[in-house]
Structure formats: structure tokens, C-alpha cells
C-alpha positions as CSV (number, residue, x, y, z in Angstrom):
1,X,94.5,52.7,-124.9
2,X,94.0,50.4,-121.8
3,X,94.7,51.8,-118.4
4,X,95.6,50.3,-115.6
5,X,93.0,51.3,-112.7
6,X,94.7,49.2,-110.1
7,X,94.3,51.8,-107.2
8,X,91.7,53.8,-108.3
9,X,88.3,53.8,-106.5
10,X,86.0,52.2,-108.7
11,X,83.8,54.5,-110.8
12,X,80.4,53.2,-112.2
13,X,81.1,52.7,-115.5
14,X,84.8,51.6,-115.6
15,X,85.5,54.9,-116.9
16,X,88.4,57.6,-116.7
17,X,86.9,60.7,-118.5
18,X,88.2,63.7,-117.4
19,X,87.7,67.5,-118.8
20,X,89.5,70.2,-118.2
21,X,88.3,73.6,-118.8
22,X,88.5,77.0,-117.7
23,X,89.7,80.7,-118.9
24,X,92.6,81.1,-121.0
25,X,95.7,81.4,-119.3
26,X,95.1,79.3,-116.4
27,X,97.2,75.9,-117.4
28,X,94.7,73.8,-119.0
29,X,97.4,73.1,-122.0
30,X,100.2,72.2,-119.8
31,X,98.6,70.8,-117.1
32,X,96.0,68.6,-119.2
33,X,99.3,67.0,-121.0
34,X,101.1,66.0,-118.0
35,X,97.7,64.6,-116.5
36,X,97.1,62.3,-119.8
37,X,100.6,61.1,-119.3
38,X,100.9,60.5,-115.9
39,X,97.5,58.3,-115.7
40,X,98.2,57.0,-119.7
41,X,94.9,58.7,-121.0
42,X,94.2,59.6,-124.6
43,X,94.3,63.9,-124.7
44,X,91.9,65.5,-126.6
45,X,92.5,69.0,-127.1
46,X,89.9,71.3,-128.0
47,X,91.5,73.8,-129.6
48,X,93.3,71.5,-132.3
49,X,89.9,69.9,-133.3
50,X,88.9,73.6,-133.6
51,X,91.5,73.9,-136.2
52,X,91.4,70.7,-138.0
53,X,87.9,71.0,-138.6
54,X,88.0,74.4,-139.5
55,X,85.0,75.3,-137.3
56,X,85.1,79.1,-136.3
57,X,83.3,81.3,-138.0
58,X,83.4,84.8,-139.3
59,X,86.0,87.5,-138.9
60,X,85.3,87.2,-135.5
61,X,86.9,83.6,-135.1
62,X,83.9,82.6,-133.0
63,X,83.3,78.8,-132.8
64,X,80.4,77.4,-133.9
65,X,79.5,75.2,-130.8
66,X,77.1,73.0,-132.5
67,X,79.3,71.9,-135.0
68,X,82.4,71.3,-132.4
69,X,79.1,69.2,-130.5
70,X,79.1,66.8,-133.3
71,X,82.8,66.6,-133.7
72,X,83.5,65.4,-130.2
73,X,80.2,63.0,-131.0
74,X,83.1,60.6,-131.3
75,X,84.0,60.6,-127.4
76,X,80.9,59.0,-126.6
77,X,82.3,55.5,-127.8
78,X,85.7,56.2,-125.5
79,X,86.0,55.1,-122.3
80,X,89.4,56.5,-120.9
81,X,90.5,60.4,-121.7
82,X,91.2,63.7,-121.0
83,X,89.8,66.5,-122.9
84,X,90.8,70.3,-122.0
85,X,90.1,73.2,-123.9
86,X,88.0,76.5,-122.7
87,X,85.1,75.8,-124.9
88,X,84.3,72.7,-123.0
89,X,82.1,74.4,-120.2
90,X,80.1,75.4,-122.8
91,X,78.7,71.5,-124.4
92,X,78.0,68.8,-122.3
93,X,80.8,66.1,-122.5
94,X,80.5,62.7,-121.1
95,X,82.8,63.2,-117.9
96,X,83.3,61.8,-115.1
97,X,85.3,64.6,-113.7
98,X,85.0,68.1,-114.5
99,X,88.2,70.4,-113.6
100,X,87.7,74.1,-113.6
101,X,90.9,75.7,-113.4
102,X,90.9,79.3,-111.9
103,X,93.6,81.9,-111.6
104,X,94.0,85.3,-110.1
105,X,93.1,87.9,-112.1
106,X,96.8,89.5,-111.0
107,X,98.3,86.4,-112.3
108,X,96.1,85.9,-115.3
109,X,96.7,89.4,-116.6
110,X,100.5,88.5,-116.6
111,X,100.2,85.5,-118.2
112,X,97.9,86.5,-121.1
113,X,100.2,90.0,-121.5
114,X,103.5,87.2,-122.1
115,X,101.0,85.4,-124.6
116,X,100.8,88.7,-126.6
117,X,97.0,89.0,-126.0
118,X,95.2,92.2,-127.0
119,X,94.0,94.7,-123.9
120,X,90.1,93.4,-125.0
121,X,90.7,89.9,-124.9
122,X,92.9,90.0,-121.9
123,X,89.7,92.3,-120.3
124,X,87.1,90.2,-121.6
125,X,89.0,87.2,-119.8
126,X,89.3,88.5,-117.0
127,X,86.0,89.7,-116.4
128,X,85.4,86.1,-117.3
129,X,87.5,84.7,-114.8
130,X,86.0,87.4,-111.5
131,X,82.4,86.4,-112.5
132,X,83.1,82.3,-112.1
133,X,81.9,82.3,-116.0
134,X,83.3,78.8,-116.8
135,X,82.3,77.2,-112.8
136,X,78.7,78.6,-113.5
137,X,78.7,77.3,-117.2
138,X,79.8,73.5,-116.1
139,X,77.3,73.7,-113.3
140,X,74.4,74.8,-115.7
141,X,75.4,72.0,-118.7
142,X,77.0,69.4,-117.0
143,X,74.4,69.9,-114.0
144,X,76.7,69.0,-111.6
145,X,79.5,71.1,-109.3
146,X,82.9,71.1,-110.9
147,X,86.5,70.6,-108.8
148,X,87.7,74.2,-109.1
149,X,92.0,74.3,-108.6
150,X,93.5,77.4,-108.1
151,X,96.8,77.8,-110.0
152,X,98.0,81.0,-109.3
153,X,100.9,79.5,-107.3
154,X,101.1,76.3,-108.2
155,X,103.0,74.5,-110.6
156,X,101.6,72.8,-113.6
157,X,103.2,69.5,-112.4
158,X,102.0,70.2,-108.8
159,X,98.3,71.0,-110.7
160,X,98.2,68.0,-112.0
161,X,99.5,65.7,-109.0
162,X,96.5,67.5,-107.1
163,X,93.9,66.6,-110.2
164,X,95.4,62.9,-109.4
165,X,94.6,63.2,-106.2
166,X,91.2,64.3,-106.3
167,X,90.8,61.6,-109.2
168,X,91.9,58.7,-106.9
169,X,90.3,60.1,-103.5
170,X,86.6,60.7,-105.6
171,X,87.0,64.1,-104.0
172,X,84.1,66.3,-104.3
173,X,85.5,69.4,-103.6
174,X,89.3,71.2,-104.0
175,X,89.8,74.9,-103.8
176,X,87.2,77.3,-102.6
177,X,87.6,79.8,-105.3
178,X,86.1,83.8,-105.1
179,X,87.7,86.3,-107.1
180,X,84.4,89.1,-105.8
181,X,86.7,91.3,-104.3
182,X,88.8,91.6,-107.0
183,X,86.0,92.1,-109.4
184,X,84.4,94.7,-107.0
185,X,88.1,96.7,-107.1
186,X,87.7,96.4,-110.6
187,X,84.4,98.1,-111.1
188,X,85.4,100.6,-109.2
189,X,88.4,101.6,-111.0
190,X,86.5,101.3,-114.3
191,X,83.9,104.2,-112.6
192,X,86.1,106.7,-111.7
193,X,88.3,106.5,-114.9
């Protein structure tokens, strides 16, 4: 799908790839959707090419990341999308911008409670979420810093006007996100239970 760059700084290779990860809970659904209409991008969701290809394994449901590799081999010939989905700070996608988005744990655990989710996943998420698990990840695969946005208070359409933003300004940098001293609270209350 052609997109009209008028207004966008120029990026080297003519390219609008953007990916969208982070823990579960945080927007990336939502948010991704409205960003892939607003800028006319292709989205490529994670999750559904999970399905379609039938590529978790186990009783365990865990994904087999090689084989999700070669089923996004096919976003090497694109030039213009947006991929989201949790599992993509774990395989190195070509991007020209990599969104972490980050939530408060407070926030997070009310969010993944309405989902439904079970007390180990919402725990294991989380955890997940106070250790920097999917900014660390990007940083190690992608070798390079990701935008971190922090949408504990912000709107999903407010989310993705920022990601816009960022997108036409080339920033380098949005929220500074630390969730230590919430993970520190956290370690203390698992002690003394």
C-alpha cells in the first residue's frame, strides 16, 4: 500500500517500519490499529500469524520463535508497516522504529484482572514489566535503544498521536520509564508473606 510521506523527515531507506511491542496489557492491540490507520500502514499482528500458522507448542502454548522467524521472513520484502505483538522483542525485525510500550504495574494488574488472566500470568507479567524485560530484550536483538511510552494515563488515541509524533520528529527518546521502586515494594511484600 503506498503512503504518502509528504511531511515526514526522510528516513534512509524510504521506509515506514514500525514495531510495536511490549508486555501484555499495555495497548499494543489498540494502539498499533489506530497508528496503521492514521499513517495508512499495512498491520501485522503477531498474535494472529501465531494462530494461523499454528506455531505454539506443547501444552504450555509456548511459541516456537524460530518458526514465527521464518513466518515474518515475508516482511523483509515490505517497505511500509506496522507490526505489534509481545513476541516481537524477542526476533530481530527490520524496523525503523521500535516502540516499547510500558505501563504501571498498578495499572497493568487491573487491566490483565478485566482480561480474565490467571494470578501466574498476571505475576509473571508483571515481574516482566518492573524488570524492563521487553526494553532490555529490543536493546539486546535489535541493538539499538527503543522509544519507551508510558500508557498508564494515556489514551490509546493519545498513544498513538505521541508514536506520530516521535515518527515525524525522528525523536530518539519519549518517556523515561523505571518501575524499580515498584519492583523493590514487590519483593518485599513477597518476603514477609
Amino acid at each position: 500500500m503506498p503512503v504518502n510521506t509528504s511531511g515526514y523527515s526522510q528516513i534512509s531507506c524510504d521506509c515506514m517500519r514500525i514495531v510495536i511491542t511490549g508486555s501484555p496489557g499495555t495497548g499494543k492491540s489498540i494502539i498499533a490499529r489506530l497508528l496503521s490507520r492514521k499513517m495508512r500502514l499495512e498491520l501485522v499482528d503477531i498474535k494472529k500469524i501465531v494462530e494461523q500458522k499454528k506455531l505454539c507448542a506443547g501444552s504450555s502454548r509456548e511459541v516456537d520463535i524460530g518458526k514465527l522467524a521464518k513466518a515474518l521472513d515475508f516482511l523483509k520484502k515490505k517497505k511500509d508497516y506496522v507490526v505489534e505483538g509481545h513476541l516481537a522483542c524477542e526476533l530481530r525485525l527490520p524496523a525503523d522504529f521500535i516502540f516499547v510500550l510500558r505501563t504501571h504495574p498498578d495499572v497493568l494488574r487491573r487491566r490483565m484482572a478485566r482480561r480474565k488472566y490467571g494470578n501466574r500470568k498476571i505475576q509473571e507479567n508483571l515481574m516482566a514489566e518492573m524488570l524492563d524485560y521487553c526494553t532490555q530484550r529490543v536493546e539486546k536483538i535489535y541493538r539499538k535503544k527503543p522509544l519507551e511510552l508510558d500508557t498508564s494515563s494515556r489514551t490509546a488515541a493519545k498513544s498513538a498521536a505521541e508514536m506520530e509524533k516521535a515518527i515525524k520528529q525522528k525523536k530518539k527518546k519519549l518517556d523515561s520509564v523505571n518501575y524499580s521502586k515498584e519492583l523493590k515494594a514487590h519483593l518485599r511484600l513477597g518476603r514477609s508473606s
